[in-house]
FIPA-526651 format. One record per residue (C-alpha): residue in three letters; x, y, z. Coordinates in steps of 0.25 Angstrom, whole numbers, padded with zeros to 4 digits, always signed. Example, Ala and Ser with C-alpha at 12.3 -4.5 7.8 and 13.67 -1.06 7.14 Angstrom:
! residues 2
ALA+0049-0018+0031 SER+0055-0004+0029 
This chain:
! residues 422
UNK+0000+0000+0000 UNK+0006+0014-0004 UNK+0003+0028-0001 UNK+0005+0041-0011 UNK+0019+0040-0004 UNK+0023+0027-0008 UNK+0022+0021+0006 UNK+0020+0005+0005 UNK+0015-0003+0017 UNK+0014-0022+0014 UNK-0001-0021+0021 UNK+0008-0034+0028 UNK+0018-0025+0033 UNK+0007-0016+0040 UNK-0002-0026+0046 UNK+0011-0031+0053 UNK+0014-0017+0059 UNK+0001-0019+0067 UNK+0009-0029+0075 UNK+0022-0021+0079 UNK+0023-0016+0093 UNK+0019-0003+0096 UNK+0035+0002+0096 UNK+0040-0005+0084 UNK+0027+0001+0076 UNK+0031+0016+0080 UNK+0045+0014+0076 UNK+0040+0008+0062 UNK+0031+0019+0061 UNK+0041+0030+0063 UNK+0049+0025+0052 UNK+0039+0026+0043 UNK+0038+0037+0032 UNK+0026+0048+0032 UNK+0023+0041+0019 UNK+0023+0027+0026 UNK+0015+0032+0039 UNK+0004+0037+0028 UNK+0002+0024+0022 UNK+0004+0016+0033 UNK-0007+0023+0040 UNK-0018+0025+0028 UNK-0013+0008+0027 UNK-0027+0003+0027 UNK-0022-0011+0027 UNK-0014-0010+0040 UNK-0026-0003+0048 UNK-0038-0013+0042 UNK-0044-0024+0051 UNK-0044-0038+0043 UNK-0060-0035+0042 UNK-0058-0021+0034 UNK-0049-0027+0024 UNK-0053-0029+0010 UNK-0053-0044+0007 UNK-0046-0050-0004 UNK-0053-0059-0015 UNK-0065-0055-0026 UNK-0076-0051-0017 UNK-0088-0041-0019 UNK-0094-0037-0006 UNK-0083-0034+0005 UNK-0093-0034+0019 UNK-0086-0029+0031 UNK-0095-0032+0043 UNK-0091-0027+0055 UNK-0094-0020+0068 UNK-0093-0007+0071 UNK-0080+0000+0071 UNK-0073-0011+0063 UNK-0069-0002+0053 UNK-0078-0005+0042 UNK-0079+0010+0037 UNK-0063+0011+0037 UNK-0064-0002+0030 UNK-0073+0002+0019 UNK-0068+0018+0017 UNK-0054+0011+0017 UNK-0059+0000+0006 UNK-0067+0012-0003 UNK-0054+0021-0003 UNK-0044+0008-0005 UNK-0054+0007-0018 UNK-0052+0019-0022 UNK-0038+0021-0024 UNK-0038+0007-0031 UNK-0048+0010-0041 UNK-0048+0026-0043 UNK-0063+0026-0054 UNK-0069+0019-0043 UNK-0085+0021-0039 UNK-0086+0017-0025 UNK-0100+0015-0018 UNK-0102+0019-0003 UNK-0115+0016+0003 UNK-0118+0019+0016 UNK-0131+0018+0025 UNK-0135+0033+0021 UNK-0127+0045+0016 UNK-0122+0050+0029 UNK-0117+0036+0032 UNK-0109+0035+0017 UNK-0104+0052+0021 UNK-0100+0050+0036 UNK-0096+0035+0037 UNK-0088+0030+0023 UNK-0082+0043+0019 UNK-0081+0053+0031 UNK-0083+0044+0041 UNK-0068+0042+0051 UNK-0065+0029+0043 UNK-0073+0034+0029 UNK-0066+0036+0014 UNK-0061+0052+0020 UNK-0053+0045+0032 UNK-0046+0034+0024 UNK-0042+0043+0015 UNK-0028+0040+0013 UNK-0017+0055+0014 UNK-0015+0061-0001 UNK-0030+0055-0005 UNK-0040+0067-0008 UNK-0055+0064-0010 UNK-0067+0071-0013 UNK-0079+0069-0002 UNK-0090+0074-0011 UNK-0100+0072+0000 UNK-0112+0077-0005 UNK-0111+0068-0019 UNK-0107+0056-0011 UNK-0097+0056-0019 UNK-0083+0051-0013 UNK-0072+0054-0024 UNK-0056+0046-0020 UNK-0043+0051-0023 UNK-0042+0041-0033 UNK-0056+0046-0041 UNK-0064+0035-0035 UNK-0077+0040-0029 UNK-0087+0032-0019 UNK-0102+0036-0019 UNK-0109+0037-0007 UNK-0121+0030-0007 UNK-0133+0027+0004 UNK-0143+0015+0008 UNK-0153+0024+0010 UNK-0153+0026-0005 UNK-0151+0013-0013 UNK-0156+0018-0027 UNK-0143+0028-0027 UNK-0134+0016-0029 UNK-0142+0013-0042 UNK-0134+0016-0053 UNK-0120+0020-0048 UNK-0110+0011-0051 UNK-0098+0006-0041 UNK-0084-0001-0042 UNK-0086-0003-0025 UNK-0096+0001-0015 UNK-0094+0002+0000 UNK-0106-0001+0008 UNK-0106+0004+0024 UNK-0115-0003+0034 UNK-0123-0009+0025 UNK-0133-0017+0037 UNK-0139-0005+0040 UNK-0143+0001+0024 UNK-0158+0006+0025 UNK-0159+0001+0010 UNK-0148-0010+0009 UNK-0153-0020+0000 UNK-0156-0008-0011 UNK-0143-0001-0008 UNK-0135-0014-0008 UNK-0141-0018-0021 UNK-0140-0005-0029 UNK-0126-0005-0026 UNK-0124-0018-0030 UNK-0127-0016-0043 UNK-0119-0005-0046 UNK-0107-0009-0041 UNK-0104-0013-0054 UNK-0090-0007-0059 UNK-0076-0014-0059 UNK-0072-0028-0059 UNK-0073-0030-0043 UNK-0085-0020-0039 UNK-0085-0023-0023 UNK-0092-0018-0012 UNK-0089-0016+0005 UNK-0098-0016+0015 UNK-0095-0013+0030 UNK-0106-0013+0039 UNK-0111-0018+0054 UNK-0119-0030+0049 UNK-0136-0028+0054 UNK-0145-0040+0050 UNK-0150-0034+0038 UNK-0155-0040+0025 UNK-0144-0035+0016 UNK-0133-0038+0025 UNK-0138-0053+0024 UNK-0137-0050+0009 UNK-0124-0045+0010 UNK-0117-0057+0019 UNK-0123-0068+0008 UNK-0117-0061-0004 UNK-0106-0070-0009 UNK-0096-0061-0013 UNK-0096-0057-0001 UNK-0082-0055+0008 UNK-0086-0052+0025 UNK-0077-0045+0033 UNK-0079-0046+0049 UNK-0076-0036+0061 UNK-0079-0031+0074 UNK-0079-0019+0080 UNK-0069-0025+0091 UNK-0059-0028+0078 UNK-0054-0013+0077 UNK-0043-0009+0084 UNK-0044+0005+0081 UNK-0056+0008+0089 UNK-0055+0012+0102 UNK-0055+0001+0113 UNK-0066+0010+0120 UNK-0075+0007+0111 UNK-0075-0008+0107 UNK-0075-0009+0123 UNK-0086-0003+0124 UNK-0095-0009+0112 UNK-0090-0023+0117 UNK-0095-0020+0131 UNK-0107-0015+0128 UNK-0111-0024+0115 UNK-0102-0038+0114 UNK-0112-0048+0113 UNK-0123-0040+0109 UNK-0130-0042+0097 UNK-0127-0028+0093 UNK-0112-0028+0097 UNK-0112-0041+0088 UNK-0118-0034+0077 UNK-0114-0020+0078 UNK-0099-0025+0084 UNK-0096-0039+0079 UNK-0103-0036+0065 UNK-0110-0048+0068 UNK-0122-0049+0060 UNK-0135-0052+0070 UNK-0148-0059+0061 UNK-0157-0059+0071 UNK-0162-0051+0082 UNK-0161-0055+0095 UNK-0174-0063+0099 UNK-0180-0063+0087 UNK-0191-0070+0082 UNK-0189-0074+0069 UNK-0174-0075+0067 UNK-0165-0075+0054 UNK-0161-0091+0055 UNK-0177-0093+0056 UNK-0181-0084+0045 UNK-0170-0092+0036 UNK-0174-0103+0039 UNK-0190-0101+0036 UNK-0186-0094+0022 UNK-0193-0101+0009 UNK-0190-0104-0004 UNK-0201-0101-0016 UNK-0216-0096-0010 UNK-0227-0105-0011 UNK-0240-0100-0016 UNK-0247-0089-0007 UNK-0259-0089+0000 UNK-0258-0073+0008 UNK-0248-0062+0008 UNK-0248-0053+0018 UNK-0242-0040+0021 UNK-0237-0036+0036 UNK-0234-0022+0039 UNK-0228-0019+0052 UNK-0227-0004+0051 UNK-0220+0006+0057 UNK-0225+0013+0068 UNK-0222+0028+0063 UNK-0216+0037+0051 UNK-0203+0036+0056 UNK-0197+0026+0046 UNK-0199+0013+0054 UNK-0198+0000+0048 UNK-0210-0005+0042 UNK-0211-0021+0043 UNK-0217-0027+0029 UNK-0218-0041+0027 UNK-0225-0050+0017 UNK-0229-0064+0022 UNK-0239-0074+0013 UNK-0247-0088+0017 UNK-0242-0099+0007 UNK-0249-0110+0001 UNK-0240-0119+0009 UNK-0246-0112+0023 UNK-0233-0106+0026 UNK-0231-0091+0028 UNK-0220-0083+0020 UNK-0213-0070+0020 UNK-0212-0066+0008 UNK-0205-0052+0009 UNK-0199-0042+0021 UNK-0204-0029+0015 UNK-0201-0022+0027 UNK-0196-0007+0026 UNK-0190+0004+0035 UNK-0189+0019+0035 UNK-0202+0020+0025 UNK-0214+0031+0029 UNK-0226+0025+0029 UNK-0229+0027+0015 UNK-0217+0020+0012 UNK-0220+0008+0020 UNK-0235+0007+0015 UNK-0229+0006+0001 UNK-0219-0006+0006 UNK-0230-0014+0011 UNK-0238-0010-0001 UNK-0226-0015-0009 UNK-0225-0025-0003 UNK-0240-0031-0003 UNK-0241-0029-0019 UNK-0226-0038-0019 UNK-0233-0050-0012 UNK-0247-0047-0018 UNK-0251-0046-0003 UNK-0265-0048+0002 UNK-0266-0042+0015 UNK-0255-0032+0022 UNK-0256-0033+0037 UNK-0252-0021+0045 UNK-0249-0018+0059 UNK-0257-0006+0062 UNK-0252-0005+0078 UNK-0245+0010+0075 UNK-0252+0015+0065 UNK-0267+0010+0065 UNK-0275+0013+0051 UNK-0264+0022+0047 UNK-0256+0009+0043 UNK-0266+0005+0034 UNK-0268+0018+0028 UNK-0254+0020+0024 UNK-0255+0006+0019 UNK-0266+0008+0010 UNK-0260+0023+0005 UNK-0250+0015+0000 UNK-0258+0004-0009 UNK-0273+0007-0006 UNK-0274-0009-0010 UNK-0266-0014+0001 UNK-0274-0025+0009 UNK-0271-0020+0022 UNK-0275-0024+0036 UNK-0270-0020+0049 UNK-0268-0028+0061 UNK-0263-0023+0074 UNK-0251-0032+0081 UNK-0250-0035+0095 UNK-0244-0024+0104 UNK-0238-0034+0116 UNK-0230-0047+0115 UNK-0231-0059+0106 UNK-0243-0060+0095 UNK-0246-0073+0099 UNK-0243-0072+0113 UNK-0245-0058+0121 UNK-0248-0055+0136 UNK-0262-0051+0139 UNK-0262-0038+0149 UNK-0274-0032+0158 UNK-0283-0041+0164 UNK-0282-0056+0162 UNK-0267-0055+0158 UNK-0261-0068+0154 UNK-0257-0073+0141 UNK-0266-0074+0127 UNK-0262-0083+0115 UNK-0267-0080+0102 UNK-0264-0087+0090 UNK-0265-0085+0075 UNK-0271-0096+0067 UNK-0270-0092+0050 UNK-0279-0100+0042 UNK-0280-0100+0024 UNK-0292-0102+0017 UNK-0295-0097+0003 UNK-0293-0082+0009 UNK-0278-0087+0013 UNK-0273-0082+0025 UNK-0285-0078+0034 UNK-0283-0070+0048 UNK-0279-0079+0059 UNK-0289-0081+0069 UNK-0284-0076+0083 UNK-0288-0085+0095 UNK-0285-0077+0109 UNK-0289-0082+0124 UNK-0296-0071+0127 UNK-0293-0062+0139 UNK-0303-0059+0149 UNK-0310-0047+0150 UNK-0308-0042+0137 UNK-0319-0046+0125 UNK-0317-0052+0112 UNK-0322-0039+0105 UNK-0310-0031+0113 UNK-0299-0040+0108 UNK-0303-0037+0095 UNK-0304-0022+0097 UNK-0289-0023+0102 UNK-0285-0030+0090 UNK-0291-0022+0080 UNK-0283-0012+0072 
């Protein structure tokens, strides 16, 4: 490795220097030239952890998966300049979680593309273009999650992608930049993130060009002791410490009813024939831009029920989530959407119907206390009532359930209803 001086380093010779005691090290060091000094500290090879190294070999998708405070922005700003001075006509992508994230983080961020910035190099930060341009006329484009359809079009030599787990639009962005990353012989892309159960980051780990890099934010000498004392004291051997930490990548919540080995176990091949589609809507509770749950299930001919489609959606107004549902019926050919109306009443069915004034809506209002099929009683007569819910097909398909309850004394049969009713 050289510097505009001329200065060589063996990248052998300088992981070896690690190893000197402290005395010999200083007496090396001061018979080093200016020249020497520069280069040996801009040396990327001799600071970098085995996990922020590029690996060798023909690979596509370089994933650093890592705690926080491994160094995975170091690693990447360090990887994006590297290509640039090897490749001065290249397009580089960078995309971030939003635009502040790409601005602050990747480029003027303490280990972003200004701070590796090796003596000599100039640049131009042409922050509100997005535009990055190198010393060597390679530019990066800044791009953002929160707007996919930017990536479509623009064409890329690399692309690198920074916490990825938590992209409000992944699967869109991720795609779109696939597709352009289309010039060169070897187009490759880097991701660093802190993993989060997510959809794409499945999507990402099963890709079979695919090289893994691991770390811990314990791994990095560099931080101060302080601090990785006090993460592991407060979170080793949590589930967030492994994942937020140990870059572990946790499925499942912690007492969760339907767990990921579960649901892959229970996943199906073709669809019979279908009996009854349903639509249920969980909506959010206000205007804030709440996740709205969407899902599509359906009766098949064989008796078994199947989920056909998570259309679930976040940060919509309530237009914008009447319209998913109402996308999502007309997909499926759906006879019935079944809404919660707990929060909002009629209201729910009014945005429902100002979205597709077809839509076969019905409301039903879910328990507010404990278990649906099992809930504690509370007033007079206390104790415990069961219901259950028998579902029965005839030529209609799938018919309301009948609910059988014990009933409580000192409360009518006429009351229960009144409580149940929407």
């Amino acid at each position: 490795m050289a510097d505009s001086g001329g200065a060589t380093f063996d990248p052998a010779v300088l992981a070896r220097l690690r190893g000197l005691p402290r005395g010999q090290l200083v007496t090396l060091l001061r018979g080093l030239s200016e020249a020497e000094l520069r280069t040996l500290h801009e040396s990327w090879a001799i600071w970098a952890l085995p996990g922020q190294r590029e690996p060798a070999g023909d690979w596509q998708v370089w994933l650093i998966r890592a705690g926080r405070g491994f160094g995975k922005t170091r690693a990447g700003a360090e990887w994006v300049s590297a290509l640039a001075r090897a490749m001065p006509g290249a397009r580089i992508a960078m995309v971030g979680g939003t635009m502040d994230d790409v601005r602050k983080v990747m480029v003027e961020g303490e280990s972003g593309l200004i701070a590796v910035a090796q003596a000599g190099e100039t640049y131009r930060w042409r922050r509100d273009a997005g535009e990055f341009v190198f010393d060597s006329g390679a530019r990066a484009f800044v791009y953002s999650a929160e707007a996919p359809e930017k990536l479509r079009g623009p064409e890329h030599h690399a692309a690198w992608c920074d916490e990825l787990a938590k992209w409000r639009y992944g699967d869109a962005t991720w795609d779109n930049l696939m597709m352009g990353l289309r010039i060169g012989d070897r187009p490759r892309v880097l991701v660093t993130t802190t993993p989060r159960p997510v959809p794409l980051m499945r999507r990402l780990l099963a890709l079979p060009g695919l090289f893994e890099s691991r770390g811990g934010t314990g791994e990095n000498p560099f931080l101060p002791a302080s601090f990785v004392a006090a993460m592991t004291q407060t979170y080793a051997g949590t589930r967030l410490g492994r994942q937020e930490l140990d870059g572990e990548l946790i499925d499942d919540v912690e007492g969760a009813l339907w767990t990921r080995d579960l649901l892959e176990r229970q996943r199906g091949g073709a669809v019979p024939g279908l009996v009854r589609v349903v639509v249920g809507v969980d909506p959010p509770a206000g205007t804030g831009g709440d996740a709205c749950g969407i899902v599509c299930v359906a009766l098949g001919e064989d008796g078994l029920a199947y989920v056909l489609e998570d259309a679930s959606v976040a940060g919509l107004s309530p237009e914008g989530w009447a319209r998913a549902v109402a996308d999502c019926a007309a997909r499926h050919g759906a006879d019935r959407v079944v809404a919660e109306c707990n929060q909002g009443g009629e209201m729910v069915r009014s945005v429902l119907m100002a979205a597709d004034c077809a839509l076969p809506v019905r409301l039903r209002r879910s328990p507010r206390r404990g278990c649906r099929w099992q809930r504690r009683a509370r007033g007079r007569g206390g104790g415990m009532r069961r219901c259950s819910i028998r579902s029965t097909t005839g030529r209609a398909g799938l018919r309301r359930g009948r609910v059988r309850r014990r009933r409580r004394s000192g409360r009518s049969r006429s009351s229960q209803r009144r409580r149940r009713r929407c």
